[in-house]
C-alpha positions as CSV (number, residue, x, y, z in Angstrom):
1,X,-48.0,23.3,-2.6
2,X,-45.4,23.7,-5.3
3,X,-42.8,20.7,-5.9
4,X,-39.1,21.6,-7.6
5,X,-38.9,20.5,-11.1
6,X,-36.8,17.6,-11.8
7,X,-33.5,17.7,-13.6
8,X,-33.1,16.6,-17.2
9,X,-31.3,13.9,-16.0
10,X,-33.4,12.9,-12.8
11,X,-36.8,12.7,-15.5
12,X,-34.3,10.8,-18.2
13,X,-33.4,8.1,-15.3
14,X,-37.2,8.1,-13.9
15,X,-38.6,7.4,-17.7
16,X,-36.0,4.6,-18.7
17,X,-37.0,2.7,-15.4
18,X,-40.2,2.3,-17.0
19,X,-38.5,0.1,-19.5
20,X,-37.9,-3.8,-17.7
21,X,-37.2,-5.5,-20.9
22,X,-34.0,-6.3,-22.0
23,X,-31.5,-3.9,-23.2
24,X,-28.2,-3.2,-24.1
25,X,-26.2,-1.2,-21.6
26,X,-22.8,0.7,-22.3
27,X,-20.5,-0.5,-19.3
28,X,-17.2,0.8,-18.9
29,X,-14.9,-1.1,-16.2
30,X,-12.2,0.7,-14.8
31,X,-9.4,-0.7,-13.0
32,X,-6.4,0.9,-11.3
33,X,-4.4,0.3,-8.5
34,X,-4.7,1.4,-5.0
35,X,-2.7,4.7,-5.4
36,X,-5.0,5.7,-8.8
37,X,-3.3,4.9,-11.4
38,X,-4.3,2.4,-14.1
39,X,-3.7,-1.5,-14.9
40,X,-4.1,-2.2,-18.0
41,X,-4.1,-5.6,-20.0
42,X,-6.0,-7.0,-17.2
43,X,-8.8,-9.7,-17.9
44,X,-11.8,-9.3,-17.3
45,X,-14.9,-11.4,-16.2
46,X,-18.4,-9.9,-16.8
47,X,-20.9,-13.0,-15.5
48,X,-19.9,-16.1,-16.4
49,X,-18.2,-14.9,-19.9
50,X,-15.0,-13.2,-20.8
51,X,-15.3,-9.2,-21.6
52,X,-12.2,-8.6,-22.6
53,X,-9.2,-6.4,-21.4
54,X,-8.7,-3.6,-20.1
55,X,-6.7,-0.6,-22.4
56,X,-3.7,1.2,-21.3
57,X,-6.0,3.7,-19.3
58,X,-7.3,1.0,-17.8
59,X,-10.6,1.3,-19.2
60,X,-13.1,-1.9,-20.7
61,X,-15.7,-0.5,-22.9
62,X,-18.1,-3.5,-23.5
63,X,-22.3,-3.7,-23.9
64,X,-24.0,-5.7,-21.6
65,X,-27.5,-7.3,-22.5
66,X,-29.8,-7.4,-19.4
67,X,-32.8,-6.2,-17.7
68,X,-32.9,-2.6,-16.1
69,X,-31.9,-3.2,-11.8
70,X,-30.0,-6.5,-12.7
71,X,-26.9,-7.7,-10.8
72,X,-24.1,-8.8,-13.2
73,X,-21.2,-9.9,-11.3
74,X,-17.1,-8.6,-12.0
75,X,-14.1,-10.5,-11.4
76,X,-11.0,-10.5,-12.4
77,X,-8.1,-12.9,-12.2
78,X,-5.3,-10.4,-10.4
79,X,-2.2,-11.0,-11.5
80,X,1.1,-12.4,-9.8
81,X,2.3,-9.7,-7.1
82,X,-1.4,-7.8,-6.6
83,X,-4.7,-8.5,-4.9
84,X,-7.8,-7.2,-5.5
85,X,-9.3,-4.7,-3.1
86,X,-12.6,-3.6,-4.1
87,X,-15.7,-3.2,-2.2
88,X,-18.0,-4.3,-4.1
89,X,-17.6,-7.4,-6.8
90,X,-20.7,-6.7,-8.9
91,X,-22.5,-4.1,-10.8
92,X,-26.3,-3.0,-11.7
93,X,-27.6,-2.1,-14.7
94,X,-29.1,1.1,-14.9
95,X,-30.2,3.1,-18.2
96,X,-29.1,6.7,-17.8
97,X,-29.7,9.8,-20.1
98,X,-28.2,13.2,-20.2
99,X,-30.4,15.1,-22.2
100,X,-28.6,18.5,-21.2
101,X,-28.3,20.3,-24.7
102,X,-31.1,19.2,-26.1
103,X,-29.5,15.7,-27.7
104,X,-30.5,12.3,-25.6
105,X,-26.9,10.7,-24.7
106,X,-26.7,7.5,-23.0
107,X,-24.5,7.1,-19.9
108,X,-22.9,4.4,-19.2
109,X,-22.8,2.3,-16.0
110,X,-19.4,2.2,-14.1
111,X,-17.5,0.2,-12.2
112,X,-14.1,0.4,-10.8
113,X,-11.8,-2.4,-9.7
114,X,-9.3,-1.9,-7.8
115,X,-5.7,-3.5,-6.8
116,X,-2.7,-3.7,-4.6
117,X,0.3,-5.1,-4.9
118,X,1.3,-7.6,-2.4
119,X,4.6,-5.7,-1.2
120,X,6.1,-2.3,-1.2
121,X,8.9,-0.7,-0.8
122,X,10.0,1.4,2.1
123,X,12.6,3.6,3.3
124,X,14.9,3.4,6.7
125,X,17.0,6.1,7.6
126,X,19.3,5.0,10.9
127,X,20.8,8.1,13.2
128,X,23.3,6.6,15.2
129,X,25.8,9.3,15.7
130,X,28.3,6.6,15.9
131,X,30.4,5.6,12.5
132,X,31.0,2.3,11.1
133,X,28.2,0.4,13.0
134,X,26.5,-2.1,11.0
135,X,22.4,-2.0,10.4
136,X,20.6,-5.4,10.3
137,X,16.7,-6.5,9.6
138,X,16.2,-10.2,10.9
139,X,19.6,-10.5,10.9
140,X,20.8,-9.7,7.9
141,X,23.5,-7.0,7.4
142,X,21.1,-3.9,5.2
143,X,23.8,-1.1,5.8
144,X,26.7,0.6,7.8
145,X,26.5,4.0,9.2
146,X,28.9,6.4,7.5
147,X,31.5,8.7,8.8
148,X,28.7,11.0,10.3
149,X,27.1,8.0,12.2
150,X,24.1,7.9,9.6
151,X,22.9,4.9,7.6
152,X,19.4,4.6,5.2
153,X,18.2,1.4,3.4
154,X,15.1,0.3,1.4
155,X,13.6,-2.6,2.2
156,X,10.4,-4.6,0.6
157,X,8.4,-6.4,2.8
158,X,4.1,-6.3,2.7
159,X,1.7,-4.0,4.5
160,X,0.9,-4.7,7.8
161,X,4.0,-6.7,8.4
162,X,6.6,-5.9,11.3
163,X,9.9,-5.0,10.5
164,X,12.6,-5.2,12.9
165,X,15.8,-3.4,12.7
166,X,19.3,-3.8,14.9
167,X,22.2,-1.6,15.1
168,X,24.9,-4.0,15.9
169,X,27.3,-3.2,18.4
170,X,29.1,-6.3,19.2
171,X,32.7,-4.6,17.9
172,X,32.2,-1.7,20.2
173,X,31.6,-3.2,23.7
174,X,32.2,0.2,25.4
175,X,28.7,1.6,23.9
176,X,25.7,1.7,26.1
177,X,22.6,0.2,24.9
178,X,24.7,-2.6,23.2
179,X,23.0,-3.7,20.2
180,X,19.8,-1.5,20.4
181,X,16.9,-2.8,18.8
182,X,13.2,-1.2,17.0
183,X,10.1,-2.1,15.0
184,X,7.9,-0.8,12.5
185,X,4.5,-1.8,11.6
186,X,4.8,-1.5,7.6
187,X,2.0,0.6,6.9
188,X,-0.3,0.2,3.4
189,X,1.2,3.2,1.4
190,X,5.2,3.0,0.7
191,X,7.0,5.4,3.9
192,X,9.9,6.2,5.5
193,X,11.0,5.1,8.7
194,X,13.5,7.0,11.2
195,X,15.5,5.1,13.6
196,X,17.6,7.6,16.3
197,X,19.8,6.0,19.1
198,X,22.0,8.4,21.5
199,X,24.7,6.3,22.7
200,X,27.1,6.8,26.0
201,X,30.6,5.3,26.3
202,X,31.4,3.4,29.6
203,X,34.6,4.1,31.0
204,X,36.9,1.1,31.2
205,X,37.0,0.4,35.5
206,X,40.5,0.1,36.6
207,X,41.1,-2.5,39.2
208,X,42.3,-1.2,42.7
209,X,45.3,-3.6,44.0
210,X,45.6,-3.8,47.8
211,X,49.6,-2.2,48.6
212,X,52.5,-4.3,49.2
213,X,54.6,-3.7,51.9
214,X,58.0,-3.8,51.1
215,X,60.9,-3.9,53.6
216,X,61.7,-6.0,56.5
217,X,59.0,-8.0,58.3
218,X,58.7,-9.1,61.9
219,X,59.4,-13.0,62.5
């Protein structure tokens, strides 16, 4: 029975796990937010000991001095308005070669951290059909619909979060629903929100008066 050759790289990896003494390792932390873009100047915590920043790629290039398969924790201290919201808080050492081309080049071991900021913004667009009609969120006046009965409004509020939203009717009582309310459950990406009412006018009732005879009456 024959068995496929292994690749450069799968021999180079198999032959450095011979090695278990200790070794400098090229790490590179990465850090971005949620949405893949970078954060840089952000501190960064390799262990128990300061590594050092990140660049403005978001990149730390640091050398880490351990034993192949160890566990070296990563933290950082997320700054005011963001939360971190990786999945795993700790890398492993590993020594990797590419010797593809014929020259040995180490790999180094990689590590992403990522973050989200604690609120976003999000867009409300209000059809009412109806002009002049205040727009309110908890209460508090957002917008008024323009001449075409439309009204939009950006509000910042955090993820998961439900935002309520009241077209106020109170100066026209002849509308029906009076004073219609929704919700949205603020989702984790920024997004627009569409909130359509079709409104009825009730007729004013006139009041029917029993007739009055007029003329002589019968003592």
């Amino acid at each position: 029975m024959t068995r496929a050759p292994l690749t450069a790289f799968a021999l180079a990896f198999a032959l450095a796990g011979c090695d278990t003494g200790p070794a400098k390792f090229p790490v590179v932390i990465t850090a971005m937010t949620d949405d893949g873009k970078p954060f840089p100047n952000l501190p960064v915590t390799l262990g128990r000991a300061a590594a050092g920043s990140t660049d403005a790629d978001g990149h730390l290039r640091v050398h880490v001095t351990g034993s192949e398969g160890m566990k070296v924790a990563v933290s950082v201290a997320a700054p005011k308005g963001f939360k971190v919201v990786s999945l795993s808080d700790s890398l492993v050492l590993r020594r990797l070669t590419d010797i593809e081309g014929g020259s040995e080049k180490l790999l180094p071991v990689e590590h992403t951290v990522k973050l989200a900021p604690l609120e976003r913004q999000y867009a409300v667009l209000v059809r009412a059909g109806v002009a002049g009609l205040p727009i309110e969120t908890f209460g508090t006046r957002q917008a008024v619909t323009n001449s075409k009965g439309v009204a939009m409004f950006t509000y910042r509020g955090a993820p998961g979060d439900e935002l309520q939203v009241k077209i106020n009717t109170d100066g026209h009582p002849e509308l029906r629903p009076q004073n219609p309310p929704t919700s949205f459950l603020l989702a984790s990406r920024s997004e627009a929100y569409v909130f359509k009412v079709h409104f009825g006018v009730q007729k004013a009732t006139v009041k029917k008066h029993k007739p009055v005879h007029i003329g002589p009456r019968r003592l």
